[in-house]
N, C-alpha and C positions, 0 to 999 in steps of 0.2 A: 504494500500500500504506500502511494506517495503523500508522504505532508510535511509540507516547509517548516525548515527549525525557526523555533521558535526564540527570540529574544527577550531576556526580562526587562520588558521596558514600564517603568516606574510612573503614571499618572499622577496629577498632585491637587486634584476636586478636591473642595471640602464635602464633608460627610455631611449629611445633613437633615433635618426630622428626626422620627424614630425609628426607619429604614436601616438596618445595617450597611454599612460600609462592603459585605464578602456579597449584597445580597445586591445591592443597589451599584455595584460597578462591576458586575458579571458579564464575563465577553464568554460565548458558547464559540468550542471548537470542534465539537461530535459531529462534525457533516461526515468528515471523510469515513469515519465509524461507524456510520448509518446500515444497520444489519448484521453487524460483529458484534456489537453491544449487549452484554445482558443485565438481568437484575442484579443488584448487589446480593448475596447470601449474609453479609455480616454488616454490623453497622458500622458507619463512618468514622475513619482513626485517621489521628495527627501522628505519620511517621516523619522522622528524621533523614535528611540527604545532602550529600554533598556533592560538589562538582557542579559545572555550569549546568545551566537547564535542558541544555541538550545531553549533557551526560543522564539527567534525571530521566529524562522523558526518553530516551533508550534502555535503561535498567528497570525502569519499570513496564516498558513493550515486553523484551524479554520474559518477562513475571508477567506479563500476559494482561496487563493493565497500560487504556491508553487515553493519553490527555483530551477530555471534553468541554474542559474549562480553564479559563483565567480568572480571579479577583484581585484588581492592584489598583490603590488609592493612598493616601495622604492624610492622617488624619490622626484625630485622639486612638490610645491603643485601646483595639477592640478584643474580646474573649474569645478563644478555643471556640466556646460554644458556638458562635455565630457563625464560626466558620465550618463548623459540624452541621449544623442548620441547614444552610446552604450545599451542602453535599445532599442531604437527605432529598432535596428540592429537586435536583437534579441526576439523580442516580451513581453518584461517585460511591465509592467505597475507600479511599484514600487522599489525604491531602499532607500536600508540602507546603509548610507555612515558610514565610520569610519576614521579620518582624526589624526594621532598624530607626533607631531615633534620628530626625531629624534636626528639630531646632525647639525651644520655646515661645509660642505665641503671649507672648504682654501686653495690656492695656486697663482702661477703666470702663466702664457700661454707667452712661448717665441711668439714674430713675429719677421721677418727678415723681413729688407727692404736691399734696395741698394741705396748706396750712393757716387753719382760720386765727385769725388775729383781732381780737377785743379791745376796745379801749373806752374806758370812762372820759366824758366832760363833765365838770366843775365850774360855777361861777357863779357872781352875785354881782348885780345891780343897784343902781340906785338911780332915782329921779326927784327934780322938784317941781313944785305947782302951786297953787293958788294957797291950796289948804295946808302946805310945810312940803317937807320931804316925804320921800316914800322908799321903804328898802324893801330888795330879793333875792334868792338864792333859787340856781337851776341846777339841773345833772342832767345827762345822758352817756346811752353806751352805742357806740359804732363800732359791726362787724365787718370785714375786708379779709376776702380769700386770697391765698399767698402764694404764689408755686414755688416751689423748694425742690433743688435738682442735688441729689447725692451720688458720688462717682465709685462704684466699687470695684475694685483694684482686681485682675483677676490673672494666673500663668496657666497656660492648657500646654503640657507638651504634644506634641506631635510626631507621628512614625509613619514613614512608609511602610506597607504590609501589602501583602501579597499571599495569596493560594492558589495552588495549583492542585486541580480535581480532577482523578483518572477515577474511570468507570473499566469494570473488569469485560474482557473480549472472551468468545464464544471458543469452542475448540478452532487451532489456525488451519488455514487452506493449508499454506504455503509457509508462512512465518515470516514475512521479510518484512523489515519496515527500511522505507529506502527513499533516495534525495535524487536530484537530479545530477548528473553530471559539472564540480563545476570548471570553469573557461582553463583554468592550468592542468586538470585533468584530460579535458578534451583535446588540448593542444599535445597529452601524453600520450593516448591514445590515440590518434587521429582520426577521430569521429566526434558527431556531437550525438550520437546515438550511444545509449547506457546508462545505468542508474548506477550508485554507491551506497554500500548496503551500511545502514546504521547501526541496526539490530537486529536476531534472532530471538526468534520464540526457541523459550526451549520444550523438546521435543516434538519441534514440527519436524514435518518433512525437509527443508530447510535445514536443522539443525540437525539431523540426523545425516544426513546426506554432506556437513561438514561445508555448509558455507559460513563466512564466517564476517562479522564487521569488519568494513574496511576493505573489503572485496569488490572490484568494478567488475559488474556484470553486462559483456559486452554483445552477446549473442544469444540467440536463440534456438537450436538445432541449424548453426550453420547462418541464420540469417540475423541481420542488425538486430538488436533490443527492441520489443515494441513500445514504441513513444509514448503509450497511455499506461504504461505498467501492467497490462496484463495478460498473463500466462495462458495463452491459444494452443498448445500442443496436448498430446494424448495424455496418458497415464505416465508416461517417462521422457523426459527429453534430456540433449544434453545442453550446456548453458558453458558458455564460453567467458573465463576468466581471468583475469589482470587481476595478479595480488601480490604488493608489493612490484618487483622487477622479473618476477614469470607469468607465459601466459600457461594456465591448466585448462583442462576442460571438468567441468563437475557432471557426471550423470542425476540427476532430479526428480522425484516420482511426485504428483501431483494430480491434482482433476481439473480436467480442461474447463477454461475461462477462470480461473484462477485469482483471485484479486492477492498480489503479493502479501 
């Protein structure tokens, strides 16, 4: 089966509502998978992996599990669970977490309140007239509503995170998971016909028959590779190969129309 490696590349959204971050910045990769796929048997587990992502996503073809998803954003660190969540969503049975700090977000957040404010008057008068003086005393209270802005100080750190969600693959045709030719290779072998085998399944025919990563498979019983990846010959054919600085030939047992 062909499907382009894959790069981790880092998106940097804010998260945002009550949507998870693994749930709300999901990229679906299961096309090329469409019919290999089955249900998960176990639930969803955070295993550990090293090596770039294409090392990942070959070690785990091989174990018979293949990438259908991305999650990668920017943001407060989110829980295990969420990222378990989103597996169940989608039919993974595996994920590769990737968690790193990036910076601290600082600032303040106005809030307005209102604040009524009272105040008494006081005072006294006096007047004269025909008949002498006359004296008085008055009061009153004025209300007046105040708005009042307080600034509360706040740090959120922040991490890029990332999961990576394989869903487990049916018994293999063939086992191959394989790339296209690229430009220095072709210019090795002097064609632009051939694929470059990434991984094996183990215990395909494939892996039985001792092909192995890292092997340019250049022919088909004799004729160029076919350009769509897939295997048109009977129950046996032989498949022509560049590995390393010899070419062998490998004999191959398989069922015709064959999806690598």
């Amino acid at each position: 089966m062909r499907v382009g490696i894959l790069a981790l590349v880092l998106a940097a959204p804010l998260v945002s509502g009550c949507q998870s971050g693994f749930s709300q910045f999901y990229e679906d990769y299961s096309g090329p998978w469409q019919g290999q796929l089955i249900a998960p048997s176990n639930e969803p587990r955070v295993v550990s992996a090293s090596g770039s992502i294409d090392d990942v996503v070959s070690s785990m073809w091989s174990d018979g599990y293949a990438l259908i998803g991305i999650s990668s954003f920017n943001g407060p660190n989110e829980t295990r669970e969420a990222a378990i969540d989103q597996a169940r969503k989608v039919g993974a049975e595996i994920i590769v977490m990737n968690v790193q700090y990036t910076n601290t977000s600082q600032g303040a957040i106005p809030i307005t309140t209102q604040q009524t404010v009272t105040s008494n008057t006081r005072g006294s008068v006096s007047s004269y007239g025909a008949s002498g003086p006359a004296y008085g005393t008055y009061s009153g209270t004025t209300t007046t509503v105040v708005p009042q802005t307080t600034y509360i100080p706040y740090a959120i750190d922040r991490y890029d995170q990332s999961a990576f969600y394989f869903g487990p693959l049916g018994p293999p045709c063939l086992g191959i998971y394989w790339v296209g030719l690229t430009d220095d290779e072709k210019r090795s072998v002097g064609s632009n016909r051939g694929t470059r085998v990434m991984a094996v399944r183990r215990n395909s025919p494939a892996y039985i028959s001792d092909i192995i990563p890292g092997d340019l498979l250049l022919t088909l019983d004799g004729q160029p590779w076919p350009q769509d990846g897939v295997f048109r010959r009977g129950v046996s054919s032989n498949i022509g190969v560049r590995r390393g600085l010899r070419d062998i030939s490998i004999r191959l047992t398989g069922g015709d129309g064959c999806p690598a």
